[in-house]
N, C-alpha and C positions, 0 to 999 in steps of 0.2 A: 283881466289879464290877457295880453297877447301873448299865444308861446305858437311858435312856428321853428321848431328844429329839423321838421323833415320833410323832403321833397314829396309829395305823392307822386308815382309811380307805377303805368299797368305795362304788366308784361303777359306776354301770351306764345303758347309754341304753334309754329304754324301745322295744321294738320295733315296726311299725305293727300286729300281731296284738293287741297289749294295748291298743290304744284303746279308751277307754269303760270301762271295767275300774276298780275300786276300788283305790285304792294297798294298802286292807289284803287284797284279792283279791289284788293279785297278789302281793305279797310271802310272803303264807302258800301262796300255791298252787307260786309257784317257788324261793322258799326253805325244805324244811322243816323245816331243821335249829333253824329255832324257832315253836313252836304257833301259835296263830292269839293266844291270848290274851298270847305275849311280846310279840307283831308288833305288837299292841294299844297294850302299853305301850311299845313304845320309839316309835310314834308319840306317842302323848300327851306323853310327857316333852320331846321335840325333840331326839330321836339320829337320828331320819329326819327329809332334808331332801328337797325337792322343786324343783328350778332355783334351785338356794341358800336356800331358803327355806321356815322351818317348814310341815307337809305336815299335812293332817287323811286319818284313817279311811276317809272317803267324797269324797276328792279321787277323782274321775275324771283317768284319766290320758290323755295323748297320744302319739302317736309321736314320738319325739325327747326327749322330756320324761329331764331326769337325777336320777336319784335318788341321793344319796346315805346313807351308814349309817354310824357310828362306833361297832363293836363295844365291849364292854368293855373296860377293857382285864387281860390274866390274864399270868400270869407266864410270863415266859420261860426254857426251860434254859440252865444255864448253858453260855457259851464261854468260850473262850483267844482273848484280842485279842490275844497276842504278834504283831506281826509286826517286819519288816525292808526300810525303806527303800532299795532297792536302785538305782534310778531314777530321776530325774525333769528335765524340759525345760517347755516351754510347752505342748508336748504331749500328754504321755504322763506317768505314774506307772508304776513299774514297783514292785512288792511283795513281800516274801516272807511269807506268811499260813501261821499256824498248822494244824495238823490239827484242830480243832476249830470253824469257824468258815465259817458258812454265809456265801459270797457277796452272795446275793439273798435278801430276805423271800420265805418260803414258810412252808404251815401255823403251827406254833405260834413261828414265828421273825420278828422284825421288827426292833424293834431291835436285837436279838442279832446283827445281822449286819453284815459287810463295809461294803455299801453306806452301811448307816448311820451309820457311822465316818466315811467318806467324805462323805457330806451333812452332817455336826451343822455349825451355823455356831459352837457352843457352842467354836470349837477349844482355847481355855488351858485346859477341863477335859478335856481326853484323855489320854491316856497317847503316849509314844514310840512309833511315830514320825510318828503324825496329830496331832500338835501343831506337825510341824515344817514342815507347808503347809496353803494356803488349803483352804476348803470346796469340793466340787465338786455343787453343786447337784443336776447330774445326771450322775452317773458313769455311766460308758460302758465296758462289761465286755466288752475284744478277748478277752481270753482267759476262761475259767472253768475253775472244779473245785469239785469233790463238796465236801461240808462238813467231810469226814473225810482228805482230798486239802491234803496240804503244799503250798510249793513257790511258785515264781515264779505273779503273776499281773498280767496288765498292761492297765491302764486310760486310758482316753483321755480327755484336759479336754473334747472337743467332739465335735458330730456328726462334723463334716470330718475331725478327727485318728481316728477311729475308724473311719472308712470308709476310710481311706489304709492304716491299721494294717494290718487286716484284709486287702485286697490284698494287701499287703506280706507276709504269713504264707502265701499260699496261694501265690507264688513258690518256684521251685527253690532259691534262696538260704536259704530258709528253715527252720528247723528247731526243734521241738518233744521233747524227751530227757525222760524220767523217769527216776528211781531207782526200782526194783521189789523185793520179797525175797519170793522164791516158799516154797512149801514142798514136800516129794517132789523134790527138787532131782538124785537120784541118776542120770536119764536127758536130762536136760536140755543139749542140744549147747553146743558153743562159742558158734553164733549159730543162728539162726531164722527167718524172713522167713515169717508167718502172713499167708495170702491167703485169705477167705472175706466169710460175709454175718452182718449183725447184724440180729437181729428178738426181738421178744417171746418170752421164754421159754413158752410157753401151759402145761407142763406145771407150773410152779411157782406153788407157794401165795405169793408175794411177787409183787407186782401189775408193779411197774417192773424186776421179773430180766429179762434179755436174754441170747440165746443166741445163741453163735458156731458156723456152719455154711460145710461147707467148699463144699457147694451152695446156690445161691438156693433158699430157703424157700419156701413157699407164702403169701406175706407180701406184700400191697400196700406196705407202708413199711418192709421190710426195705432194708438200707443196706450198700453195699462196705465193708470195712475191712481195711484191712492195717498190719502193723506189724513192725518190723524189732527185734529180741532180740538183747542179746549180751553172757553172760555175764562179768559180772566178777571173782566170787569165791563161794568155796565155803566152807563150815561144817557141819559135821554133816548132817542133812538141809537145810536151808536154800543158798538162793541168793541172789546180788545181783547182778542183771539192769539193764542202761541198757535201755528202750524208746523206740523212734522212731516217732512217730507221721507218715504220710504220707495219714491219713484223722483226722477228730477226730469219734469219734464217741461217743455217750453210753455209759460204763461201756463201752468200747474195750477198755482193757488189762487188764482186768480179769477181762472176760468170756471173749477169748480165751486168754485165762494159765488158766481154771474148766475150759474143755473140753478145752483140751489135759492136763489131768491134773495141773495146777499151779499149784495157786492161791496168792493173795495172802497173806500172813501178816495176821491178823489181821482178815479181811473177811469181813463177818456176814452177807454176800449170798449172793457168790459163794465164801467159804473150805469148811471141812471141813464145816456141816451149815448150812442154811436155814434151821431153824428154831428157830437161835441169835437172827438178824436179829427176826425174830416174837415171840419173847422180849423184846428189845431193846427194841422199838416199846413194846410192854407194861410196859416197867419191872419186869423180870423175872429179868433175868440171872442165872445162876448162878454160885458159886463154882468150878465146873468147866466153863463157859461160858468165864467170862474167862481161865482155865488155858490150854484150846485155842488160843482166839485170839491169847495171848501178849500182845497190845497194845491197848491203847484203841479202837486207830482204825487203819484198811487200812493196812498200811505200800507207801502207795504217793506216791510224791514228785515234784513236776514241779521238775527241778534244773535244767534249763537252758533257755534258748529265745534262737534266734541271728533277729536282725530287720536283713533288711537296710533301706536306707534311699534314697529318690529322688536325696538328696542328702546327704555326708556317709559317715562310716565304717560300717559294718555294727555294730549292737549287739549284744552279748551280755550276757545279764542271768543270773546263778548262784546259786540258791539254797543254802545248804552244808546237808548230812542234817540232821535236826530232833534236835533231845534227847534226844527219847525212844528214837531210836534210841541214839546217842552212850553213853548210860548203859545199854541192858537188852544184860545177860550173854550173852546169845545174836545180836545184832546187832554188837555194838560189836566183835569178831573180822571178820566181814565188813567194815565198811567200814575196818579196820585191813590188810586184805590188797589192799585196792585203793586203798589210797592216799589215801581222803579224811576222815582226820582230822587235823585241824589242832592238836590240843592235848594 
C-alpha cells in the first residue's frame, strides 16, 4: 500500500547567535547534508520559506525568524498497516499494531507510520480498522514500541486524556506484560526479577545499543530498570517468557534478556551477532542472516496492559501473539503449550 497524505516538513527558529547571517550562510553552514549550491536552488525555487513566506539568498536573518524547508519527497519502506481495534471511548483508542510499523516519523519514515494513519482526514481510503473512527489530528502516544515491537498500543484524543492516562500507568494498579521467546532457553528459571541500570552500550558499533548492568555505570543518563520474567513454556532451545515491566525504559526487555545470556529471537540488535543489525541498516542481509534470526522482526510482543481508571471499571486491553508467530514451525509449539492459541 502507497499512503502519502502528508507533506514532510522541517521547521526551525532561528537562534539570537544567527542575526545578521545570510539565510544561504546559515543553512549551508548548519545544514551540510546539502552543498551550498542545492541550498542555492532549493531557495530559488520556493521549497525554503522564511515566516511563511518565500525567502531570498541574501535575506539577513533575525532571532526568532522561522524558517521553514519541504524536503523532497523519496520513498518510503515498505510497512504492515495490519492492525486491531481493540479499544475506544472519548478518550482513548486502544490498538493492536503490526511488527512492522513505526509509531512516529523518524529518518526515512513519515508517512509509513502509525501516527499517520491516525492524522489522514482522508479516513474512507484506509483500510480496517482506521476507517472505522474519526481523524485525530494530533495523536497522543501513552504508550510506544519499537517499529519491529507487536502488540497493544494506546492513544489518547487529547492533551488532558493523555496526561490522566499516563498517571494512570505509573500507579500500582497498573500493569504493562509482554510476550517474549528468548533463545539458550536451557538455564532460564521459572521466574526472574532483573534489578540493574540501563546506559549506552559504548562498546558497540551500533550507535542506539544499550547495555544492562547490575551496578550504576559511569553514565550521567544511565536509567534504573527492572523487570519481572516468568517462564511460560518450553521448546527446543527456545522460550516463552511473559515480562513485566515496573520501569519502561528504551530497548528494556531486550537489553536485559542480551546480558543475561538470553536474547530475543529474532533481534538484529541485541540477538546472536550485531552486525547482522549493520547489515540490515545497509540493505544487506544474508541468506544466513535471516536463517539465524528465524523472524522478520524481534519476537517481542506487548500483549497486555491493565489501566485502571478515576472512575469506572479498570481496563484491560489483550493483544492475541501475532501470525507470524501462529504459523513458524518453531514457535507455534510454544504458544500451543501455554495456552494461547485460539484456532
Amino acid at each position: 500500500m502507497t499512503f502519502q497524505p502528508f507533506i514532510r516538513q522541517a521547521s526551525l527558529r532561528v537562534p539570537a547567535d544567527a542575526t545578521g547571517v545570510t539565510l544561504l550562510d546559515y543553512l549551508a553552514g548548519r545544514f551540510p547534508y546539502h552543498n551550498r549550491d542545492a541550498w542555492r536552488q532549493l531557495i530559488t525555487t520556493g521549497k525554503v520559506l522564511c515566516n511563511d513566506r518565500p525567502a531570498t539568498q541574501q535575506q539577513l536573518l533575525a532571532s526568532g525568524d522561522v524558517i521553514a524547508y519541504q524536503p523532497e519527497p523519496r520513498p518510503e519502506p515498505p510497512v504492515d498497516f495490519t492492525a486491531e481495534l481493540l479499544y475506544q471511548d472519548d478518550d482513548l483508542l486502544a490498538l493492536a499494531k503490526s511488527a512492522n510499523l513505526p509509531c512516529h516519523p523518524a529518518g526515512c519514515f513519515f508517512n509509513h507510520t502509525l501516527w499517520a494513519m491516525l492524522a489522514c482526514p482522508e479516513r474512507q481510503e484506509l483500510p480496517p480498522p482506521f476507517n472505522a473512527f474519526p481523524a485525530l489530528p494530533t495523536p497522543h502516544f501513552v504508550t510506544r514500541l519499537d517499529r519491529e515491537t507487536s502488540g497493544v498500543i494506546v492513544i489518547a484524543r487529547n492533551p488532558t486524556a493523555a496526561r490522566r492516562t499516563a498517571r494512570l500507568l505509573q500507579t500500582p494498579a497498573a500493569a504493562k506484560q509482554y510476550l517474549v521467546i528468548i533463545e539458550n532457553q536451557n538455564h532460564f528459571p521459572d521466574a526472574l526479577t532483573a534489578n540493574g541500570w540501563l546506559a549506552l552500550d559504548t562498546a558497540s558499533a551500533v550507535r542506539k545499543k544499550r547495555g544492562f548492568y547490575q551496578e550504576k555505570p559511569h553514565d550521567r543518563a544511565a536509567e534504573t530498570a527492572t523487570t519481572d520474567f516468568r517462564r511460560l513454556a518450553v521448546h527446543g532451545d527456545l522460550a516463552l517468557l511473559t515480562a513485566t515491566l515496573h520501569t519502561g525504559r528504551t530497548h528494556q526487555i531486550r537489553a536485559t534478556l542480551a546480558a543475561s545470556g538470553f536474547p530475543v529471537v529474532g533481534d538484529k540488535i541485541y540477538g546472536c551477532d550485531e552486525t547482522i543489525y549493520l547489515r540490515f541498516v545497509a540493505g544487506q542481509l544474508t541468506p544466513d542472516d535471516e536463517k539465524r534470526l528465524r523472524l522478520p522482526s524481534q519476537a517481542l510482543h506487548a500483549w497486555k496492559i491493565t489501566l485502571p481508571r478515576t472512575a469506572g471499571p479498570t481496563l484491560t486491553f489483550i493483544a492475541p501473539p501475532p501470525q507470524t508467530w501462529r504459523h513458524h514451525h518453531d514457535l507455534r509449539p510454544l504458544l500451543a503449550k501455554a495456552g494461547l492459541l485460539d484456532d
